[in-house]
C-alpha positions as CSV (number, residue, x, y, z in Angstrom):
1,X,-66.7,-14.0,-53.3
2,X,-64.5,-11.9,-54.9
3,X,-66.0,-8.7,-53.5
4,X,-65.3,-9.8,-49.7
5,X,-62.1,-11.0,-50.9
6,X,-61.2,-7.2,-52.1
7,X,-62.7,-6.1,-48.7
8,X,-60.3,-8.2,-46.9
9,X,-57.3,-7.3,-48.7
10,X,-58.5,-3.4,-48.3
11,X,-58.7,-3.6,-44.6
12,X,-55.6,-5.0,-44.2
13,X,-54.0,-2.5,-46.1
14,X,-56.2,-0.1,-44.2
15,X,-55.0,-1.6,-40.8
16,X,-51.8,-1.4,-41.8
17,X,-51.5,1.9,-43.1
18,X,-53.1,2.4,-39.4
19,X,-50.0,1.0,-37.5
20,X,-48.0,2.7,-39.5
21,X,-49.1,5.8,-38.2
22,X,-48.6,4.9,-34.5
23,X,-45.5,4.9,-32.8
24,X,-44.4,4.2,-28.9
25,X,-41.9,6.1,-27.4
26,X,-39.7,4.5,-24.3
27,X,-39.1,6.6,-21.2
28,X,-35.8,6.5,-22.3
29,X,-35.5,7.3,-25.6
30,X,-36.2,10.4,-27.6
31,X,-38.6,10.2,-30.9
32,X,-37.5,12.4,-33.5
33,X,-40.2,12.8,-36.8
34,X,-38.7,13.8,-39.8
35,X,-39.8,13.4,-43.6
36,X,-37.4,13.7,-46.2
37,X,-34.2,14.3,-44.1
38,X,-36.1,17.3,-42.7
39,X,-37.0,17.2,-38.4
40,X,-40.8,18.1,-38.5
41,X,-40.8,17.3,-34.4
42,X,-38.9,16.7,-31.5
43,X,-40.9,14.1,-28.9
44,X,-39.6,14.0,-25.5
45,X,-42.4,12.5,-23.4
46,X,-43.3,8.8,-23.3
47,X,-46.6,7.2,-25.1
48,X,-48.5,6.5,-27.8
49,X,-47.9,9.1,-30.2
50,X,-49.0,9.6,-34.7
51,X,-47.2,10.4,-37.7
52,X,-47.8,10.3,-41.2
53,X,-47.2,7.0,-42.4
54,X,-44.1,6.3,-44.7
55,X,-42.4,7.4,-46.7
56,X,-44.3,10.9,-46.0
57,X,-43.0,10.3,-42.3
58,X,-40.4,8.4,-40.4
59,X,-39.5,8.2,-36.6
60,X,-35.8,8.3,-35.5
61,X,-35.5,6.7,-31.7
62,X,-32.5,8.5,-29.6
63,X,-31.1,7.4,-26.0
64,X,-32.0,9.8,-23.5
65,X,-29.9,7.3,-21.1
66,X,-26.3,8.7,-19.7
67,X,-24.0,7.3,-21.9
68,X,-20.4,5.6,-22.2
69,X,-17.2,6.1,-24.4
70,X,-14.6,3.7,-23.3
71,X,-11.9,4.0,-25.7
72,X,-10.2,0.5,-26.2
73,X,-7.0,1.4,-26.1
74,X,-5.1,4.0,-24.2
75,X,-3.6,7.3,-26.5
76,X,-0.4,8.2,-26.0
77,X,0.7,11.8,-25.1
78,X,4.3,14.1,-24.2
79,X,4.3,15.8,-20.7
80,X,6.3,18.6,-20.3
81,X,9.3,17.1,-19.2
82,X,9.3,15.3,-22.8
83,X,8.2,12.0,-21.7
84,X,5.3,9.6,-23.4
85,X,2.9,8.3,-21.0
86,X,-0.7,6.3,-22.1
87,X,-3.6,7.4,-20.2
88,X,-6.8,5.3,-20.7
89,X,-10.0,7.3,-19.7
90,X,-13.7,7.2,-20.5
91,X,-16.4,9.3,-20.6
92,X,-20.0,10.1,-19.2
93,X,-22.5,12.3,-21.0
94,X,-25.7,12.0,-22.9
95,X,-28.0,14.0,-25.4
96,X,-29.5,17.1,-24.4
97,X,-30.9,18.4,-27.7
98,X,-32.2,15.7,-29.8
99,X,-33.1,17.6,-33.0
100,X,-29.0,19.5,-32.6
101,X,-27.7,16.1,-32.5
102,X,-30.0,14.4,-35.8
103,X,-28.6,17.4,-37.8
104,X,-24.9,17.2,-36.8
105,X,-24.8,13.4,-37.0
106,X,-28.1,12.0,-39.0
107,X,-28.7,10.0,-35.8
108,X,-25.5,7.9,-36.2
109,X,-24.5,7.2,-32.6
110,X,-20.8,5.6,-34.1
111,X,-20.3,9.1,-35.8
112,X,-21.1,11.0,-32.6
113,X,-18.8,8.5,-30.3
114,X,-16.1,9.3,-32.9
115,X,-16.6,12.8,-32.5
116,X,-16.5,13.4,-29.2
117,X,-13.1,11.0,-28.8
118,X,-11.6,13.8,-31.1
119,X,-12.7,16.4,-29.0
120,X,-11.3,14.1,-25.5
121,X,-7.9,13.2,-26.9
122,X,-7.8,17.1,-28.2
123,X,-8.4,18.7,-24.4
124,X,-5.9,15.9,-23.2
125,X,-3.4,16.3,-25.0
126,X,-3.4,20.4,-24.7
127,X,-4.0,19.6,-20.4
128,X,-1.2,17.1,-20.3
129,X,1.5,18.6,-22.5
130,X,1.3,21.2,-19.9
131,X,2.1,19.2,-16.9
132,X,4.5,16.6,-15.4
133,X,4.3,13.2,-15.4
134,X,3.7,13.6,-11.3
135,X,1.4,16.0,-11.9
136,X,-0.9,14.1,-14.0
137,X,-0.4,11.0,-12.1
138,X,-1.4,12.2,-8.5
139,X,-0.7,15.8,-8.0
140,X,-3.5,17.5,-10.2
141,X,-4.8,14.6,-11.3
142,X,-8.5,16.2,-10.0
143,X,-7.6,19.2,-11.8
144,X,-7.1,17.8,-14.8
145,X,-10.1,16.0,-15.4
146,X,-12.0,19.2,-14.3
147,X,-10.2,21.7,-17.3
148,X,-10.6,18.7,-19.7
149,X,-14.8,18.3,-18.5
150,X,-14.9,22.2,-18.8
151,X,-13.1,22.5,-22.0
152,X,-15.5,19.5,-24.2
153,X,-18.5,20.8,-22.4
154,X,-18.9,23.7,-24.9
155,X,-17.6,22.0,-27.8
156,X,-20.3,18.7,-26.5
157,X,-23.2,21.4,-26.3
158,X,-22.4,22.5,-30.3
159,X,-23.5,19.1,-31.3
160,X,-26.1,18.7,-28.9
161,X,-24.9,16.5,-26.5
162,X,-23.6,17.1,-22.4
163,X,-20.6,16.1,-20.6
164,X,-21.4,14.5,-17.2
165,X,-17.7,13.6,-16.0
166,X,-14.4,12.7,-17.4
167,X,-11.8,10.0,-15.7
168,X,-8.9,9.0,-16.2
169,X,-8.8,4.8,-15.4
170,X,-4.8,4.7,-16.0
171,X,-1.6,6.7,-16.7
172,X,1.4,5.0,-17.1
173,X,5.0,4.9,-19.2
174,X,5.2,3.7,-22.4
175,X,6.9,0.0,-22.5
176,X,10.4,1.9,-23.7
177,X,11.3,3.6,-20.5
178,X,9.1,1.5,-18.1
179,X,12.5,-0.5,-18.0
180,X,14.3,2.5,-16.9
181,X,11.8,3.9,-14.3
182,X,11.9,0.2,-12.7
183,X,15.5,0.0,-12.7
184,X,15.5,3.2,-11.0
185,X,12.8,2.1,-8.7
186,X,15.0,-0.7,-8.2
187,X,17.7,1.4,-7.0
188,X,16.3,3.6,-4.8
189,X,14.8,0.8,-3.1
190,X,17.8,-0.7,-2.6
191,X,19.4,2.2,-1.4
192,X,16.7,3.0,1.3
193,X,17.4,-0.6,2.2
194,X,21.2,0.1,2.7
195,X,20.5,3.1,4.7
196,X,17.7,1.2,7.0
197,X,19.8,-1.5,7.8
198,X,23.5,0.8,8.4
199,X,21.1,2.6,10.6
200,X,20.1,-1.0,12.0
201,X,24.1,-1.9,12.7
202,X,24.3,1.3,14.8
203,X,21.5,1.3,16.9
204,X,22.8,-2.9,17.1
205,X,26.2,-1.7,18.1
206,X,24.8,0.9,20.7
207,X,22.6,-1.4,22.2
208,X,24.9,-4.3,22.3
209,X,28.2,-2.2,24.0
210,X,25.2,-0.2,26.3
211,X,24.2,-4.1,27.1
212,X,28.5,-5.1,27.8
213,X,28.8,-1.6,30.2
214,X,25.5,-2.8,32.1
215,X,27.0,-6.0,32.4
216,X,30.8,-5.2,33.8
217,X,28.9,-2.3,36.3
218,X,26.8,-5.5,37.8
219,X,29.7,-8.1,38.0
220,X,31.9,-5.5,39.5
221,X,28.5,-4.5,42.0
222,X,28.6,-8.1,42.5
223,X,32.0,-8.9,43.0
224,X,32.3,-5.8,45.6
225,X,29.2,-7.7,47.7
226,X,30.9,-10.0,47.7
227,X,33.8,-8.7,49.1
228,X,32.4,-7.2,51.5
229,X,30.2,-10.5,52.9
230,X,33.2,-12.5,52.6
231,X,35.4,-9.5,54.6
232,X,32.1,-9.6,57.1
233,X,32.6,-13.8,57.3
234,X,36.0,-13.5,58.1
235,X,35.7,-11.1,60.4
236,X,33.0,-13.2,62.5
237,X,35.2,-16.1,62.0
238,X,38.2,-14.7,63.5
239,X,36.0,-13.3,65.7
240,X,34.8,-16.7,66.8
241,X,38.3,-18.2,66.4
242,X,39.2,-15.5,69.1
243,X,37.0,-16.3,71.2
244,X,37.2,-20.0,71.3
245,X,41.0,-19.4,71.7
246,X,40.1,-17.3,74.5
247,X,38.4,-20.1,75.7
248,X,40.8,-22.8,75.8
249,X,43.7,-22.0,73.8
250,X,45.6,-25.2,74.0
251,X,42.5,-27.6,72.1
252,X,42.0,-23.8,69.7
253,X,46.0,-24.4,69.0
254,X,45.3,-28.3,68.3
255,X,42.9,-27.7,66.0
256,X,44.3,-25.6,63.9
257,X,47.5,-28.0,63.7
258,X,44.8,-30.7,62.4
259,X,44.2,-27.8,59.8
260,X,47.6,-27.6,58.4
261,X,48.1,-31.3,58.4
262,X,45.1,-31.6,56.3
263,X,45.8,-28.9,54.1
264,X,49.9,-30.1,53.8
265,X,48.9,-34.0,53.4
266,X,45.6,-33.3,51.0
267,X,47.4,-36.1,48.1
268,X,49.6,-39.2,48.9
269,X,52.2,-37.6,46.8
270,X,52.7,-34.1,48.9
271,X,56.0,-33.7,50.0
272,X,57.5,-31.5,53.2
273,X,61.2,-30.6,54.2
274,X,61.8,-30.1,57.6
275,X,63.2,-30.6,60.5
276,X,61.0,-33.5,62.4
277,X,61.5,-32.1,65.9
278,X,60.5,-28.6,64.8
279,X,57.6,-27.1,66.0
280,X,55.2,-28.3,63.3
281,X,55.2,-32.1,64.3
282,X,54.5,-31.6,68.1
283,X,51.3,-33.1,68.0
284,X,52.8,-35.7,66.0
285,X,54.8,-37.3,68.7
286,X,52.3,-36.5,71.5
287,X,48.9,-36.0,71.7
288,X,49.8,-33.9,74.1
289,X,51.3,-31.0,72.4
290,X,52.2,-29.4,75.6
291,X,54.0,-32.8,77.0
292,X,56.1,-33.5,73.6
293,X,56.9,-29.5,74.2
294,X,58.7,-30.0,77.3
């Protein structure tokens, strides 16, 4: 009994001494074997690999996997014109030489993401002191983030790592003068406003006294037409008055009596002062205007 007992307990340890000699290795990962601080092997391929088992030998696992440093708060840096501005970026790169990277950090990945923000905040600071705020906002914003990738690059490859790209998410004024650059925002809103709608008022007035000129050219067109027609009308009608006098000239001569005594008696109130045998009233005391003549 107490032999297979000491069996037992000797194949376990035996088994486990065994798994503690084999090690699996991700796709995306790097395995780095090192005994005693010292990196006996660098394993890039994925599988099923040995080692000693510890503490002759231990494994280190490394991201091969692009990675991410996304500051949490944006740094603040002087332009040339002497202004502060914040700029927020983040950055892309990954490890390139495992066993370069183990010795400069001892596989600390919070001592390496503190490293390289030293060395980002460093290249932006000497890229942005030596441009303007526009500049660094719009103008050369591409070329900034090109010097600042080509200036970590060398400094990333020294610690074994690689820069894949640098952006900058946001530049913008401290809250001191962000006031200032709204107010004067402000303003020269405002005064493009002004200048649109002066601008407005004129092309207004211009249409409005083009619109009055169009207007008095057509009444006075219209009012010359209509001269003329009525100048035509009377013309026809005198015309026609002629010829019905022509006609019979003593009924044309009644008529137009019946006229004036229309036009003279129009209201109950009109009043006339003349003689009553003057020539005006002949068809008054005869129907026969001729007759009353004699």
């Amino acid at each position: 009994m107490s032999r297979t007992f000491t069996m037992l307990v000797l194949g376990l340890i035996a088994l486990s001494l065994l798994f503690s000699t084999l090690f699996v290795v991700d796709q995306r990962q790097y395995a780095i074997v090192f005994a005693l601080g010292e990196v006996k092997k660098v394993i890039n391929e994925p599988g099923l690999h040995f080692k000693l088992p510890p503490p002759f030998q231990n494994v280190v696992f490394l991201d091969k996997r692009i990675l991410t440093l996304d500051t949490p708060e944006a740094d603040r840096f002087i332009t040339a014109e002497k202004k502060n501005i914040l700029v927020d970026a983040f950055v892309k790169w990954r490890i390139t030489d495992p066993r370069l990277y183990f010795v400069s950090f001892g596989g600390d990945e919070r001592r390496a993401q503190d490293r390289m923000a030293q060395i980002i905040k460093a290249a932006l600071n000497e890229e942005i002191t030596k441009r303007t705020v526009r500049e660094v906002i719009s103008g050369e914003r591409g070329k900034v983030m090109d010097a600042i990738r080509n200036k970590v690059s060398e400094e990333a490859r020294q610690i074994g790592g690689e820069i894949i790209d640098v952006r900058l998410k946001r530049v913008d004024y401290v809250e001191q003068i962000n006031a200032s650059v709204y107010e004067r925002m402000k303003s020269e809103r405002a005064r493009v406003a002004n200048e649109l709608r002066s601008t407005g008022a004129a092309e207004s007035e211009k249409i409005r006294a083009d619109a009055d000129r169009q207007r008095t050219v057509i009444l006075a067109e219209a009012y010359r037409d209509a001269e003329s027609i009525r100048g035509d009308g009377d013309a026809k009608a005198s015309q026609v008055y002629a010829e019905a006098f022509g006609q019979n000239p003593e009924f044309f001569k009644f008529y137009r009596s019946l006229e004036a005594y229309r036009n003279s008696f129009r209201n109950r109130s009109d009043l006339l002062v003349l003689d009553p045998n003057s020539e005006f009233f002949r068809y008054f005391r005869s129907a026969d205007g001729a007759t009353a003549k004699k």
